[in-house]
C-alpha positions in Angstrom: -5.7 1.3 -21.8 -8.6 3.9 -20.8 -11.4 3.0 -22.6 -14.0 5.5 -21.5 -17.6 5.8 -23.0 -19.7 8.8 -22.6 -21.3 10.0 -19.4 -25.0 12.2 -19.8 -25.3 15.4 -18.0 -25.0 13.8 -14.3 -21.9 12.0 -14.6 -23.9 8.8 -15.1 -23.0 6.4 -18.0 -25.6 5.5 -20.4 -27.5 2.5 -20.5 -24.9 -0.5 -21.3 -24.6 -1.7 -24.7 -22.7 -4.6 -24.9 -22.9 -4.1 -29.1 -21.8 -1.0 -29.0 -19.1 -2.0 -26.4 -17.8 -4.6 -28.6 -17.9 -2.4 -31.2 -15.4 -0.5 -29.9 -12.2 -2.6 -30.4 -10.0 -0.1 -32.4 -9.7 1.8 -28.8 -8.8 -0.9 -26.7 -5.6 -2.6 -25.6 -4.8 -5.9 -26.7 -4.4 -8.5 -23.9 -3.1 -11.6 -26.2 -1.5 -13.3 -22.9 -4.2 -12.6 -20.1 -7.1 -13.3 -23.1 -5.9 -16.1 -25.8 -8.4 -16.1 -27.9 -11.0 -14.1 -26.5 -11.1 -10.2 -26.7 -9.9 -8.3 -23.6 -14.3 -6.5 -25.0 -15.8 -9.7 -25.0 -14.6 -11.1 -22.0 -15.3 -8.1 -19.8 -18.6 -7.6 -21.6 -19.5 -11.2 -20.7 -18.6 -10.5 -16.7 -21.0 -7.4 -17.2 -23.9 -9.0 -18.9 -23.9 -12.0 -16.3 -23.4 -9.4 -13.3 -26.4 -7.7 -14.2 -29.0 -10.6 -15.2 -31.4 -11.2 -12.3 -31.0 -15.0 -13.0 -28.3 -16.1 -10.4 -27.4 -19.8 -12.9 -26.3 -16.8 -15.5 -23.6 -16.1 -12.6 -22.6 -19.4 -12.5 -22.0 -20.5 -15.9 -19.9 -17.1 -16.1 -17.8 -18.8 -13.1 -17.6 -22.1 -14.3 -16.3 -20.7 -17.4 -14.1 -18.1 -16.7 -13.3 -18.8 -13.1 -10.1 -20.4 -12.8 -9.7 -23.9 -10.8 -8.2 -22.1 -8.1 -10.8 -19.5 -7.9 -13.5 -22.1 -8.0 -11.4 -24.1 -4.9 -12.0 -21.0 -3.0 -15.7 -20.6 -3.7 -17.4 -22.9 -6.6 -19.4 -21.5 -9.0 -22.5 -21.1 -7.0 -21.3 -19.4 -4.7 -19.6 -16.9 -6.8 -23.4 -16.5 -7.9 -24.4 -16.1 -4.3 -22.0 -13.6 -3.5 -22.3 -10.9 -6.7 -26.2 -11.8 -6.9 -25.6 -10.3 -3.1 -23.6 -7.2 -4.3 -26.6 -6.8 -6.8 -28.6 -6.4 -4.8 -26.6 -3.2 -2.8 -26.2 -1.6 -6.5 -28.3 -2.5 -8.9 -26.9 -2.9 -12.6 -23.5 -1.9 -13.4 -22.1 0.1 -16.7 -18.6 0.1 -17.7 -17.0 3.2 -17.8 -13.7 2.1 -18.7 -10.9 -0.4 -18.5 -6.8 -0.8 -17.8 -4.7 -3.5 -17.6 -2.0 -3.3 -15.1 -0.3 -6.8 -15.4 -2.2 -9.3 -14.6 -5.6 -7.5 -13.1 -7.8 -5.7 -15.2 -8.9 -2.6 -13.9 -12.7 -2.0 -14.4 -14.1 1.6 -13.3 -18.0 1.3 -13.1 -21.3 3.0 -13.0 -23.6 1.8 -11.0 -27.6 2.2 -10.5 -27.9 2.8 -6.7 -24.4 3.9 -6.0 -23.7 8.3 -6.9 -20.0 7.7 -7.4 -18.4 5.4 -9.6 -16.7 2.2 -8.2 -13.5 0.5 -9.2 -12.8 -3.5 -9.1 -10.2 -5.6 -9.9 -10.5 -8.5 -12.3 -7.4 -10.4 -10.9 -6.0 -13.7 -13.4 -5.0 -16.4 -11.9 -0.8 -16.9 -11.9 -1.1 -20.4 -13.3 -4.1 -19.8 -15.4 -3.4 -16.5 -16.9 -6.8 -17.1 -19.0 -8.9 -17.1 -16.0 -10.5 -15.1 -13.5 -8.8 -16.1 -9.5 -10.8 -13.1 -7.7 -12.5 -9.5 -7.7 -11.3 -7.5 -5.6 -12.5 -3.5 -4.5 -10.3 -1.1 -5.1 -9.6 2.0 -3.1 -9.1 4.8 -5.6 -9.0 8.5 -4.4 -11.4 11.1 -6.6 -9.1 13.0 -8.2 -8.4 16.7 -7.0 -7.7 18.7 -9.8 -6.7 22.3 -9.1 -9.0 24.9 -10.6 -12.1 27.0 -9.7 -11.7 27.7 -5.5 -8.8 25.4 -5.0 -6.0 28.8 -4.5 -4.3 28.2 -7.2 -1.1 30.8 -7.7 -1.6 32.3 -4.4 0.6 31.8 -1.5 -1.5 30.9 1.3 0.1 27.0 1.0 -1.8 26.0 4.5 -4.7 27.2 2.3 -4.0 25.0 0.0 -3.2 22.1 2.4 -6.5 22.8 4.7 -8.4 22.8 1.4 -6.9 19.5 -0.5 -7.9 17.3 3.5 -11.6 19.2 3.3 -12.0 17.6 -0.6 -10.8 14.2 0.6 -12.6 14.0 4.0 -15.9 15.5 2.5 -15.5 12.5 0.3 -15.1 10.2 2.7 -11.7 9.4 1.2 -9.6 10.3 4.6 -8.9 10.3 8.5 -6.5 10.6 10.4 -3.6 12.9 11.2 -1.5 15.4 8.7 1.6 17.0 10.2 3.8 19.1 8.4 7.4 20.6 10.3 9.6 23.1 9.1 13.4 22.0 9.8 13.5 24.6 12.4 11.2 22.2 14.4 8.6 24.6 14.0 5.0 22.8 13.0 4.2 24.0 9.7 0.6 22.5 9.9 -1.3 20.2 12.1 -4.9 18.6 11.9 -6.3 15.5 12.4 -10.0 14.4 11.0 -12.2 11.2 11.9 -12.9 8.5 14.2 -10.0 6.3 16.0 -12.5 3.6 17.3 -16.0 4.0 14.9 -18.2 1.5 17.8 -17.4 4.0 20.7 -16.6 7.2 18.9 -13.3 7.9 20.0 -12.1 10.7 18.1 -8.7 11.1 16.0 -6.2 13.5 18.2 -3.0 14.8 17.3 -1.1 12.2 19.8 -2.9 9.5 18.2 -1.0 6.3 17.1 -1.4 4.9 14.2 -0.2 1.8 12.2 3.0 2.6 9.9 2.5 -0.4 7.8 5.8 -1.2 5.6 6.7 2.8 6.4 9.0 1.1 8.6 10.8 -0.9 6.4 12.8 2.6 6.7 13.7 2.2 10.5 15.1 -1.5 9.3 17.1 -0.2 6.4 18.7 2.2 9.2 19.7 -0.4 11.7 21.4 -2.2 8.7 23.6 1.2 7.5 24.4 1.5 11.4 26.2 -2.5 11.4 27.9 -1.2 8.5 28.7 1.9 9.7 30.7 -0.4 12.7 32.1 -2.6 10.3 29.9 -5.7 11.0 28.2 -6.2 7.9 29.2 -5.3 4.5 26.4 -4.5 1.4 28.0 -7.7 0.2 27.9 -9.8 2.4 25.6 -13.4 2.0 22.7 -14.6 3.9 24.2 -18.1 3.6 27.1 -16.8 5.6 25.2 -14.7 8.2 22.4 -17.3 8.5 23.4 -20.5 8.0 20.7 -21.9 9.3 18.4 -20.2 6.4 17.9 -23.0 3.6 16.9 -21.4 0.7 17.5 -22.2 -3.0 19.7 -18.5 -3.8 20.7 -17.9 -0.2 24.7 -18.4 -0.8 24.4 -15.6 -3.7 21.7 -13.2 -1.5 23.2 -10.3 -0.5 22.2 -7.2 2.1 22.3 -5.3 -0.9 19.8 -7.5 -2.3 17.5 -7.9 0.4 17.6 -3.8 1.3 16.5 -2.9 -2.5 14.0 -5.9 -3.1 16.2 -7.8 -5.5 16.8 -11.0 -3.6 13.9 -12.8 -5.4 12.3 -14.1 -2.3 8.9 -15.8 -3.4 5.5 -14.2 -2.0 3.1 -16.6 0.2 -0.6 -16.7 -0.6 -1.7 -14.6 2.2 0.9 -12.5 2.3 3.0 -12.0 5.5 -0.3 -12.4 7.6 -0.2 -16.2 6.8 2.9 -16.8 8.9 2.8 -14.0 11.5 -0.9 -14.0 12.7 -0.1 -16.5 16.0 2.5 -15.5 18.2 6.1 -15.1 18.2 9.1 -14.3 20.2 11.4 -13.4 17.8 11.5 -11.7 14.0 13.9 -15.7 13.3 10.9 -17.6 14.5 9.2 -16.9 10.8 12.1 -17.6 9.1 11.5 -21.5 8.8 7.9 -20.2 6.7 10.1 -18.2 4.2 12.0 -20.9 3.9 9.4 -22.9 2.5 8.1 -20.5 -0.3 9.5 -21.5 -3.6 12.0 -18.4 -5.0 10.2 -16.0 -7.4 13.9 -15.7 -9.6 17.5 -15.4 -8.8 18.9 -12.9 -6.5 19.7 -9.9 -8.4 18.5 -10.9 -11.6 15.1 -8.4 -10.9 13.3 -6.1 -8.8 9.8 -7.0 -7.1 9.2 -5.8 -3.2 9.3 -8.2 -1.3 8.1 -8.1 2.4 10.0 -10.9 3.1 13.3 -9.3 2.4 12.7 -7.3 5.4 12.1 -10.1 7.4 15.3 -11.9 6.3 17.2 -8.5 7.1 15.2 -8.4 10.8 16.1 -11.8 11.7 19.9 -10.8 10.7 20.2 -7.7 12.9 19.2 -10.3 15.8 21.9 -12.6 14.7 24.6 -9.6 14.5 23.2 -8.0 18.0 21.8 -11.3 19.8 19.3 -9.1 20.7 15.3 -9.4 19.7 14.5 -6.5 16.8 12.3 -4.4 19.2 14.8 -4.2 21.4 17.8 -3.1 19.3 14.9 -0.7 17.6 14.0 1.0 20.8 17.8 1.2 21.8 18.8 2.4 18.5 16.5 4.1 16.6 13.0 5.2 18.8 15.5 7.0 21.9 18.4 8.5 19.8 15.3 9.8 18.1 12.9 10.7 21.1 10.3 9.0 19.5 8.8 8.2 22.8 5.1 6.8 21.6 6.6 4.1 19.2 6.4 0.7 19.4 5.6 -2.5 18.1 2.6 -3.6 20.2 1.2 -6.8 20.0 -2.6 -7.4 19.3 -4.1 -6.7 22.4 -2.1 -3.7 23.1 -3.0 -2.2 20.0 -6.6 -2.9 20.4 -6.4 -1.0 23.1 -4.2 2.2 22.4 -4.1 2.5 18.8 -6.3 4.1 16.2 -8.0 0.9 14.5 -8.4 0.7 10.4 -11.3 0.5 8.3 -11.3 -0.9 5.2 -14.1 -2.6 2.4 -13.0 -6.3 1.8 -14.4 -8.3 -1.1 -17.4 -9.1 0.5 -18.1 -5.7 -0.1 -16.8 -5.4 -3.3 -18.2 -1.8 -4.8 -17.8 -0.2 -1.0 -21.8 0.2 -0.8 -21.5 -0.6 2.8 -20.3 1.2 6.1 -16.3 -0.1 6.3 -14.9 -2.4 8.6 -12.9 -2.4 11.2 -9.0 -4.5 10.6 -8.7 -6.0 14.3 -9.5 -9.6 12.8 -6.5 -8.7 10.5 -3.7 -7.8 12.6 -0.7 -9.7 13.0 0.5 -10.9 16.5 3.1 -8.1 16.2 4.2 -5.8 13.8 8.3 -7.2 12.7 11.2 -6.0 10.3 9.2 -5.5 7.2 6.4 -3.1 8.9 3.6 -3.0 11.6 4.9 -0.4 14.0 2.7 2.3 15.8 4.2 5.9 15.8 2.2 9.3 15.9 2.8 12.3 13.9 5.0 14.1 16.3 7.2 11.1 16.8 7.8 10.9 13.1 8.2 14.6 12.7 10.7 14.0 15.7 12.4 10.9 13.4 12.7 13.0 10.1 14.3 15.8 12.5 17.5 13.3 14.0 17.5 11.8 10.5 18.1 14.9 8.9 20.6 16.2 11.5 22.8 13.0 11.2 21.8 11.7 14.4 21.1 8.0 13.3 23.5 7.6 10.3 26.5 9.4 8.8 24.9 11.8 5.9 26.9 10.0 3.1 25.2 6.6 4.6 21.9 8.5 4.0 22.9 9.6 0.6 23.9 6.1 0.0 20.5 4.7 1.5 18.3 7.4 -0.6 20.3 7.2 -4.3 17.8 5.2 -6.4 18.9 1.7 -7.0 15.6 0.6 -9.1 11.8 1.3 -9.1 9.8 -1.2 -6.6 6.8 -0.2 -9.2 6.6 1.7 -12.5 7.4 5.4 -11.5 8.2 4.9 -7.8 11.7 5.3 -7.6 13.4 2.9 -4.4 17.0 3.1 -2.9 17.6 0.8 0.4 14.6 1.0 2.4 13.7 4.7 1.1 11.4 5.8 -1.9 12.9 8.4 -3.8 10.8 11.7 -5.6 11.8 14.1 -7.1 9.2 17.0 -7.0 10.8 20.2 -8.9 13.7 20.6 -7.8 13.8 19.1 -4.4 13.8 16.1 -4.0 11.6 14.0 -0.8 12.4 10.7 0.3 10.6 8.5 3.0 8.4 5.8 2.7 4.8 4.6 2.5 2.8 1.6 4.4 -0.3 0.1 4.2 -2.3 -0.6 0.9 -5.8 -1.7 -0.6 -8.2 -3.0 1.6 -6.4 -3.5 5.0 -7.0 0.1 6.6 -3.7 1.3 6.9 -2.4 4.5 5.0 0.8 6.2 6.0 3.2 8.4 3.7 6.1 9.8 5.2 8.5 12.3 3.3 11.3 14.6 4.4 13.5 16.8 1.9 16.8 15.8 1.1 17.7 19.8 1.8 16.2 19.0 5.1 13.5 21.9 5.1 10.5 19.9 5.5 9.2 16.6 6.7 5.5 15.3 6.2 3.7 12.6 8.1 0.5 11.7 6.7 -0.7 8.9 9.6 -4.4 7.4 8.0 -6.4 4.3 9.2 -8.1 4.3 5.6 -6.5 2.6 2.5 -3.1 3.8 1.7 -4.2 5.3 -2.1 -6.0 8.1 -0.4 -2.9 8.7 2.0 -0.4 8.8 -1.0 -3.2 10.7 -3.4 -2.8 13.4 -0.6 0.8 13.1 -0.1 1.6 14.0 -4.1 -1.2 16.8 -4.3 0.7 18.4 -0.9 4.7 18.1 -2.1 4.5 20.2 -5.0 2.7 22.6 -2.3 5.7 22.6 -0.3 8.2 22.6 -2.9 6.6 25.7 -4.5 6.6 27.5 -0.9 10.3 27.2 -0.7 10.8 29.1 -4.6 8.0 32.3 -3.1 
């Protein structure tokens, strides 16, 4: 649903009129499951109206009506008045420029007073309350680069083209970090690296520096699997209840390695995240197996599709079992030397603190991103695992792409196996084991991306199936402005190859 109103001469929307707005039904989407009995118009238009009176009790009857229980456990209904009287006060009053529903958030894209861009939030409904508002959250949406008037469209100067999408995004705010682009001949195609590492001391962003990979990784894991199948010691059918024993899950005798590698197993999600069981330290990817074990299954293996981090971790803590080795290690031995990818690791928190490019990132105490971003230290886990939280740098992954083209970590029909989509993780993103798949003309680019709104970590990495190019786009920003780069610059590739 896009419901968009008219913007004056500036780009600003007009004055907010909440008649007019609910006037304007026959354009909308109807939300009968989030809404019952309330219009998707009158609901937001009562979250607007409230938002913008000066009178803070106005915020809290909104929350104490439309807040869900488990919303007003977190913060009760004063304080949700504290807070967006406080977020008031950084923009003044808001205008609606349009609306979406995507599940169960709402998707609001605003105007507001004191900010010169418009802001995107997230009216999120509560799972068990689907009626209700749980949270509003910011969203990190790239500006849209559309190719037109001085963007070189139809010539061939592509690292034109490339140098000119980074200057749109970092002008904007909307990037930094490193972009590095490689031939299959090893040759970089293009190199460049934009922002601060470390904001506090103003350590610059080098070519060398590391960055987090996020789930990116969930790649490496997927690789490590084909290899034990590759030597016979696991099969793509064979059960977690079998090869962890130990694992007590409702599902676990019919969870397969197929299942956990294409995010079918139904594993159920934690509130938190995976940052609620692996903030404190830990020895071993098994050790956070007992807190999976404990999160009620979303649905039976097999029976859908929804990513699941902790799929990754199950498939982690088998590659121990198999190797009786800790996952680093057999990662290093297996993946990171074959590979030469000699700056990769998984460091723990103080390490990274130390040699990594940090991320910055607006959390909902900052919920239009009216403020200078923050860093993610608070944030990290102990240690990057199974499902994500390695550091690499772009020549390391360039390096990666190049052994995993050349057949250096699997057999090529393993990779082709790997890469052949199996299902979509989320509506248009196409996902085989451990690999997104794109097609982009007629090549085709498969990788993986890590990080994602509000945490600081954006990285998209691609390489052709046809093996002519590999892309590492390493970012400590959100990963929507990493990706929103990665799809302008893969037709830009793929079109080089046709001149």
């Amino acid at each position: 649903m896009n419901v968009k109103r008219t913007l004056d001469d500036k780009g600003v929307a007009a004055t907010w009129n909440r008649r007019r707005f609910l006037g304007a039904t026959g354009t909308m989407l109807t939300l009968p499951v989030l809404f019952a009995g309330t219009r998707p118009v009158e609901f937001v238009a009562e979250f607007v109206d409230a938002y913008n009176d000066k009178d803070r009790q106005a915020v809290a009857r909104w929350a104490a009506n439309r807040v869900s229980q488990g919303g007003l456990e977190r913060q009760s209904a004063a304080d949700w008045a504290e807070w967006l009287s406080g977020q008031f006060e950084h923009t003044g009053k808001l205008s609606l420029l349009a609306m979406e529903q995507r599940g169960s958030i709402v998707r609001l894209v605003c105007a507001l007073e004191k900010v010169p861009m418009a802001r995107r939030v997230d009216l999120r409904f509560d799972r068990y309350d689907p009626t209700r508002v749980f949270d509003l959250r910011p969203v990190a949406e790239p500006t849209p680069y559309i190719v037109g008037r001085g963007n070189l469209p139809g010539t061939t100067d592509v690292r034109g083209q490339i140098r000119q999408r980074l200057d749109f995004a970092t002008s904007r705010g909307e990037f930094s970090g490193v972009v590095r682009i490689d031939r299959a001949d090893a040759r970089p195609f293009f190199s460049a690296a934009f922002g601060l590492a470390e904001v506090s001391e103003g350590r610059p962003i080098e070519a060398d520096t590391r960055f987090n990979l996020g789930s990116a990784d969930k790649s490496f894991t997927a690789l490590l699997i084909a290899q034990m199948i590759e030597a016979g010691q696991l099969q793509l059918s064979s059960r977690v209840s079998d090869l962890l024993p130990d694992f007590e899950i409702p599902g676990a005798s019919e969870m397969t390695i197929r299942n956990l590698l294409t995010h079918s197993a139904g594993l159920g999600d934690p509130p938190g995240g995976i940052h609620a069981y692996s903030h404190d330290p830990y020895d071993k990817v098994s050790d956070l197996l007992p807190a999976i074990a404990a999160i009620p299954v979303a649905f039976a293996p097999g029976e859908h599709t929804s990513y699941s981090n902790e799929g990754y971790v199950v498939l982690g803590a088998i590659i121990e079992r198999v190797t009786q080795k800790p996952f680093w290690t057999v990662l290093q031995e297996r993946i990171y030397e074959p590979a030469g990818m000699q700056s990769s690791g998984h460091f723990v928190r103080d390490e990274v603190l130390r040699q990594c490019a940090m991320g910055y990132y607006h959390d909902r105490s900052d919920l239009f991103r009216c403020l200078p971003a923050k860093s993610n230290a608070d944030i990290l886990p102990w240690r990057g695992n199974s499902c994500g939280g390695g550091y690499s740098t772009a020549a390391d992954i360039a390096a990666y792409f190049r052994a995993l083209g050349n057949g250096q970590l699997v057999k090529p029909e393993t990779l082709e196996m790997l890469t052949e989509k199996a299902g979509e993780i989320y509506p248009g993103v196409g996902y085989g084991m451990g690999f997104i798949r794109e097609a982009v003309g007629d090549k085709v680019f498969v990788g993986h991306s890590g990080g994602g709104n509000s945490i600081g970590i954006g990285s998209s990495l691609r390489m052709s199936l046809d093996n002519n190019w590999s892309v590492a786009i390493l970012g400590n920003c959100d990963l929507p402005y990493s990706d929103a780069i990665l799809r302008d610059i893969l037709p830009m590739l793929a079109s080089a190859d046709a001149l």
